[in-house]
C-alpha positions as CSV (number, residue, x, y, z in Angstrom):
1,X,57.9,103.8,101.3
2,X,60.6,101.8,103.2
3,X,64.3,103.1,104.2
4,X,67.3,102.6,102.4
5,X,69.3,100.1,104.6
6,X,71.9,101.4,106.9
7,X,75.2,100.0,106.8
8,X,78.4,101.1,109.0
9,X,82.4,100.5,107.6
10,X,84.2,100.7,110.4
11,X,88.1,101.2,109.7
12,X,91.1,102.6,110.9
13,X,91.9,105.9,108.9
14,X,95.8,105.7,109.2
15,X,96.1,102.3,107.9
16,X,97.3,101.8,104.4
17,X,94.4,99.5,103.6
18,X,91.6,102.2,102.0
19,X,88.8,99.4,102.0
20,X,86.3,101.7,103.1
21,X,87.0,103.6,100.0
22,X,86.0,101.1,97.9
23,X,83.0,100.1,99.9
24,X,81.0,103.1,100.9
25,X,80.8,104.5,97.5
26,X,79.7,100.9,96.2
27,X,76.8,100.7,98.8
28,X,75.6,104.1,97.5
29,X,75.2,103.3,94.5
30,X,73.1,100.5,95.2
31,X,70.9,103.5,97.1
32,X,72.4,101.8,100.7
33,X,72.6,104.5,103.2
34,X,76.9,103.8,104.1
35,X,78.9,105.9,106.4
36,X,82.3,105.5,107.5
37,X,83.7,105.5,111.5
38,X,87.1,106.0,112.5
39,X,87.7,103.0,114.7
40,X,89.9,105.2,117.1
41,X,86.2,107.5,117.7
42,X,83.9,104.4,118.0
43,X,82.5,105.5,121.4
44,X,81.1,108.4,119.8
45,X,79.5,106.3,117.0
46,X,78.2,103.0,118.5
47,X,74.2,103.7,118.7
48,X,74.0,105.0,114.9
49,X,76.5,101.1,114.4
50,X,74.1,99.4,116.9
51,X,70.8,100.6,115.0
52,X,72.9,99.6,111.3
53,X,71.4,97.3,109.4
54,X,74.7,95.8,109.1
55,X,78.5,96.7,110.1
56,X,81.6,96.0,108.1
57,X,84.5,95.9,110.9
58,X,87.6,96.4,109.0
59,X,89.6,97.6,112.0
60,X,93.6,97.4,111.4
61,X,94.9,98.8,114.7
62,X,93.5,101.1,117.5
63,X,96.4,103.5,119.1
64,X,98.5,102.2,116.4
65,X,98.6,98.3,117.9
66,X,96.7,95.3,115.5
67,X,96.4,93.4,118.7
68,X,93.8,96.3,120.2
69,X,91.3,95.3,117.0
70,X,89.6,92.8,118.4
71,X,88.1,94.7,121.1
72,X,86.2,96.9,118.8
73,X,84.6,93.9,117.4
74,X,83.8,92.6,120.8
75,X,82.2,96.0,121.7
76,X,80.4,96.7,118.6
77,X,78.9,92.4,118.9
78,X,78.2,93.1,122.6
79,X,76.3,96.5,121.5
80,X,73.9,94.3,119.4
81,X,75.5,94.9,116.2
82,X,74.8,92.9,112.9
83,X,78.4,92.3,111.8
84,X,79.8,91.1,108.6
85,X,81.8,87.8,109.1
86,X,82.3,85.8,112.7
87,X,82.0,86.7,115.7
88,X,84.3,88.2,118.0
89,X,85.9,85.8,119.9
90,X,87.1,83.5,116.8
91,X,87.8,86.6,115.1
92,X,90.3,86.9,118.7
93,X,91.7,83.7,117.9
94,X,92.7,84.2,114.1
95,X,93.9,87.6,115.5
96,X,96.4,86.1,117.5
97,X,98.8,83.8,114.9
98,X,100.3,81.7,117.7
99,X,97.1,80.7,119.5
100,X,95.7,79.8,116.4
101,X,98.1,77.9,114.9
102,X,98.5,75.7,118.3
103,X,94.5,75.2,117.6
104,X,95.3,74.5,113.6
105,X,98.0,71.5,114.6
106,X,96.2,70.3,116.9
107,X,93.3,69.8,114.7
108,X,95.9,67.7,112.3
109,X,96.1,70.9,110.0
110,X,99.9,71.2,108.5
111,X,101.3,75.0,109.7
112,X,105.1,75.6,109.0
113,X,107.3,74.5,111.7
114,X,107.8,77.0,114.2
115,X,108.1,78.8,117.8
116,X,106.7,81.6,119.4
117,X,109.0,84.0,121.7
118,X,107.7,85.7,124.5
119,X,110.9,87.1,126.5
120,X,114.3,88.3,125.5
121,X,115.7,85.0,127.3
122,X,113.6,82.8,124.9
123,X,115.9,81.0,122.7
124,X,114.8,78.7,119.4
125,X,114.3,75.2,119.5
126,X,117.1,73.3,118.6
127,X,115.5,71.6,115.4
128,X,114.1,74.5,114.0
129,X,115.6,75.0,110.7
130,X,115.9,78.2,108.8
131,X,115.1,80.1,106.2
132,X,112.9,81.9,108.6
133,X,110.1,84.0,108.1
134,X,109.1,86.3,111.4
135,X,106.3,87.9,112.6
136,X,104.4,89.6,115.1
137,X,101.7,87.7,116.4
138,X,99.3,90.2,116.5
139,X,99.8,92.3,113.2
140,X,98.7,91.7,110.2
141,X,98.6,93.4,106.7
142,X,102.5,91.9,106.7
143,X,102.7,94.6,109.3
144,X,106.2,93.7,110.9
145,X,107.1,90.8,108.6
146,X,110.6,90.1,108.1
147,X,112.6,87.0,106.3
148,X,115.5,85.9,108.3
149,X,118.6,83.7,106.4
150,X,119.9,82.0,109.4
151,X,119.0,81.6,112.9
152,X,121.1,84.6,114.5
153,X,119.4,86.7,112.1
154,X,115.7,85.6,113.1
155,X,116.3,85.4,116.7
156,X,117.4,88.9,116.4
157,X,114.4,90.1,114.6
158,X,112.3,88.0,117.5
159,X,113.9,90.2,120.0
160,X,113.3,93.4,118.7
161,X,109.7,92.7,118.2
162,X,109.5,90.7,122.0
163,X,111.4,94.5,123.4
164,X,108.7,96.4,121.7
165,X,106.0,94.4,123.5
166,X,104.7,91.5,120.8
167,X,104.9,87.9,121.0
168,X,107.0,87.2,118.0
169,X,106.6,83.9,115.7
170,X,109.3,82.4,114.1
171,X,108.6,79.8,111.4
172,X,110.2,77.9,108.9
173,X,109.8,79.2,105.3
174,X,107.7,77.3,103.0
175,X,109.5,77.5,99.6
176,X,106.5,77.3,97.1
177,X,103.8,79.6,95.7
178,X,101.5,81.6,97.7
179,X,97.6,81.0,97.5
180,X,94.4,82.2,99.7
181,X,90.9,81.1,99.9
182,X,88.5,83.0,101.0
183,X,84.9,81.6,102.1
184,X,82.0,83.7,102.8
185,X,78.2,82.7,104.3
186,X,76.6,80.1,106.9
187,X,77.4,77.4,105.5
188,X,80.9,78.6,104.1
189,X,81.2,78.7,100.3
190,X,84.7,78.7,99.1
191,X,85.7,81.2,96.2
192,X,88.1,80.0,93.7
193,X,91.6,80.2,95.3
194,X,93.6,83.0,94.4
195,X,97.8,82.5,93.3
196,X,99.9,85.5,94.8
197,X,102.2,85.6,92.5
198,X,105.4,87.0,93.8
199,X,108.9,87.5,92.1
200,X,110.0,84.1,93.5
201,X,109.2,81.1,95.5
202,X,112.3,81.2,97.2
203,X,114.2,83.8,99.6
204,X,113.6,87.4,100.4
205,X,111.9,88.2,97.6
206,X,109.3,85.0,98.1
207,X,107.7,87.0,101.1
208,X,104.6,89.3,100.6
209,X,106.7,92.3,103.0
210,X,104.5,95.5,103.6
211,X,106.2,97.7,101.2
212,X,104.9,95.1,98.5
213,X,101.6,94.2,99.9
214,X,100.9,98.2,100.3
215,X,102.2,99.4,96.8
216,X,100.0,98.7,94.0
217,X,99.6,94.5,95.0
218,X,96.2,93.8,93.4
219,X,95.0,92.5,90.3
220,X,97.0,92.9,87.5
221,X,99.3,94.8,89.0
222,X,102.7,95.8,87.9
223,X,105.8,92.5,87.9
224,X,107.0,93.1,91.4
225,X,103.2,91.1,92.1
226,X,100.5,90.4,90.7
227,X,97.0,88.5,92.1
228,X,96.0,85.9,89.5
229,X,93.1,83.2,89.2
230,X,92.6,80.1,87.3
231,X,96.4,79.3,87.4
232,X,95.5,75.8,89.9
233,X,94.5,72.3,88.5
234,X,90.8,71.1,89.5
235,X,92.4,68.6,92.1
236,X,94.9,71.3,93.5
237,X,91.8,73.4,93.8
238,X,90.0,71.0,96.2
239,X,92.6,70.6,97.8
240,X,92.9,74.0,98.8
241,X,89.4,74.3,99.9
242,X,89.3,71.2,102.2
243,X,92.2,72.7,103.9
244,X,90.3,75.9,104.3
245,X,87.6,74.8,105.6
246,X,89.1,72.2,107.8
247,X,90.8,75.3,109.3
248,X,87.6,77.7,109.5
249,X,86.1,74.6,111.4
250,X,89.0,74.4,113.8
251,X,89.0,78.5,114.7
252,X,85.7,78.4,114.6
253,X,85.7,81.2,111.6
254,X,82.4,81.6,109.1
255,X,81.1,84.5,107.6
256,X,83.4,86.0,105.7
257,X,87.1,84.9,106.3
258,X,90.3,84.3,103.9
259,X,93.0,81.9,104.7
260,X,96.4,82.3,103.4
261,X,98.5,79.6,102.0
262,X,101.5,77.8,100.6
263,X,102.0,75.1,97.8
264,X,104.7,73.3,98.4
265,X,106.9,72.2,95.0
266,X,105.2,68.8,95.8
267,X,102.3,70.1,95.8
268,X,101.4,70.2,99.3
269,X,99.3,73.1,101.0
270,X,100.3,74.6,104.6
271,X,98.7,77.0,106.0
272,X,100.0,80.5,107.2
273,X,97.8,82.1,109.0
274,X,93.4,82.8,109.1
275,X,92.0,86.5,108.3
276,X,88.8,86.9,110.1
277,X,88.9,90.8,108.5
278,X,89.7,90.1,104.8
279,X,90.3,93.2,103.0
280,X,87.6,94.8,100.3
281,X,89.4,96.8,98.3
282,X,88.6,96.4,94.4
283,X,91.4,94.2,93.1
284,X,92.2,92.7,96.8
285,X,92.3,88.3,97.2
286,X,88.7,88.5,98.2
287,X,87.0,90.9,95.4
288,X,89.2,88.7,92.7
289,X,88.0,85.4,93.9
290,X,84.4,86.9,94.0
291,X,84.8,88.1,90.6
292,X,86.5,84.4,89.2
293,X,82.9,82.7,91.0
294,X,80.9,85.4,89.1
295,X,80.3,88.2,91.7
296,X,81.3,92.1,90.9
297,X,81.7,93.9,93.6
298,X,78.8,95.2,94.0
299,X,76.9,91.6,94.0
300,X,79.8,90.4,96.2
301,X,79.0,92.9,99.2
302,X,75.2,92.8,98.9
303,X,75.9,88.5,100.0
304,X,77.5,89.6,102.4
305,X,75.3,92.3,103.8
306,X,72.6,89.4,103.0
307,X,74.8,86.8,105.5
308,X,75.0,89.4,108.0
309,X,71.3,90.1,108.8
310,X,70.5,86.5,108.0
311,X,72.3,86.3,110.9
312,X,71.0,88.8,113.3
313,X,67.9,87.2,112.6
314,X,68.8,83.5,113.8
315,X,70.9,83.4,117.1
């Protein structure tokens, strides 16, 4: 009689994101021997994650910093593990939003205009017009996201960020709606893009902040946000995935990756930013677009458990 397969989640058990709640009980149901590791402890765990048949890294910050992540998914692909979704280095690159937009552009790939601050004397480029949305380059999860009305404003948020150690991006805010696309497998299939439908497609309230992303955002959620399918025309659709995957091409991204969006009112897409660590909650962008292509969940993570050791198996 063979073994049930054994597969690692590998997660960050302060962070608001509870994907490994919604994927360990789903693999055990399937008779999938899952277990959970507290990326801050991963020392302790990495033979039982190197032996895995496959390893979901859904690391959000180690010591309480995103841009530590990417160096458990460099230890665990170093280690021999079969990982869900690229590999570690252009997982690096999405990880850090101002290297990998200077990759997008130069690639032809339209990014909101912007500028990335690394000292308290920085200024912003003259022609850099506002509203402003700013970020820490390496957070995610809208982790330190802030919408700035005017220039003083942004360049202030930028130095508080720069004086607690990040690079900070400022870009111009893309008035429009918010879409991702997330594409899974080698060769990248695209699921149908997902609308984020937010209060409005202007000003503060046009953002996806962290209080909203982290309180009850998922399908079919309550009016302050809601995640919807269906809602784009065929040719907006396409689109949407050329974009994608001109950008997963450009980063270097397969696997399992989700790139998030904005439509302009004419109709044209930018891109935000690449996430090489797409959430898995039920009712999260990438277990709605699964389910609009067909997948449950429970079909959705056995592809990509499927892609994973496909994987191992051709170097």
């Amino acid at each position: 009689m063979s073994r049930p397969l054994s597969v690692g989640v590998v997660h960050t058990a302060a962070s608001p994101c509870r994907c490994h709640a919604s994927v360990v009980p789903a693999l055990r149901a399937q008779g999938i021997d899952a277990f959970e590791v507290d990326a801050e402890a991963l020392p302790l765990h990495l033979p039982r994650l190197v032996a895995a048949d496959a390893v979901f890294d859904q690391t959000d910050t180690v010591g309480g910093r995103g841009w530590l992540r990417s160096a458990v998914r460099t230890a665990l692909e170093r280690a021999g593990a079969a990982l869900v979704g690229p590999t570690a280095a252009a997982a690096a690159l999405a990880d850090d939003k101002a290297a990998a937009r200077v990759r997008l552009e130069a690639a032809g790939l339209a990014v909101p205009p912007g500028a990335a601050l690394r000292s308290p004397r920085d200024r912003l480029p003259r022609g850099l017009a506002g509203p402003f949305v700013v970020k820490a380059a390496n957070e995610h999860g809208s982790r330190r996201l802030t919408y700035a009305a005017g220039r003083g404003e942004a360049l202030a948020a930028a130095r508080r960020l720069v004086a607690d150690g990040h690079v900070a991006l400022v870009e111009s805010f893309v008035p429009g709606l918010e879409a991702t696309v997330t594409l899974l497998g080698r060769p990248t299939r695209a699921l149908p893009p997902v609308e984020v439908r937010l209060p409005a497609t202007e000003g503060r309230d046009a953002i996806l902040s962290f209080a909203r992303k982290w309180t009850g955002f998922k399908h079919g959620a309550a009016p302050g946000g809601r995640l919807v399918t269906g809602t784009f025309s065929a040719a907006r659709v396409r689109r949407l995935v050329a974009m994608a995957r001109r950008a997963a091409r450009a980063l270097g991204l397969d696997g399992f990756v989700r790139f998030d969006l904005r439509v302009r009112p004419d109709g044209t897409p930018v891109l935000l930013e690449a996430n090489p660590r797409p959430s898995l909650e039920r009712g999260a962008d990438a277990s709605v677009a699964a389910a609009a292509a067909g997948l449950d969940f429970e079909a959705f993570l056995a592809r990509l458990l499927r892609e994973a050791r496909r994987a191992r198996r051709t170097p």
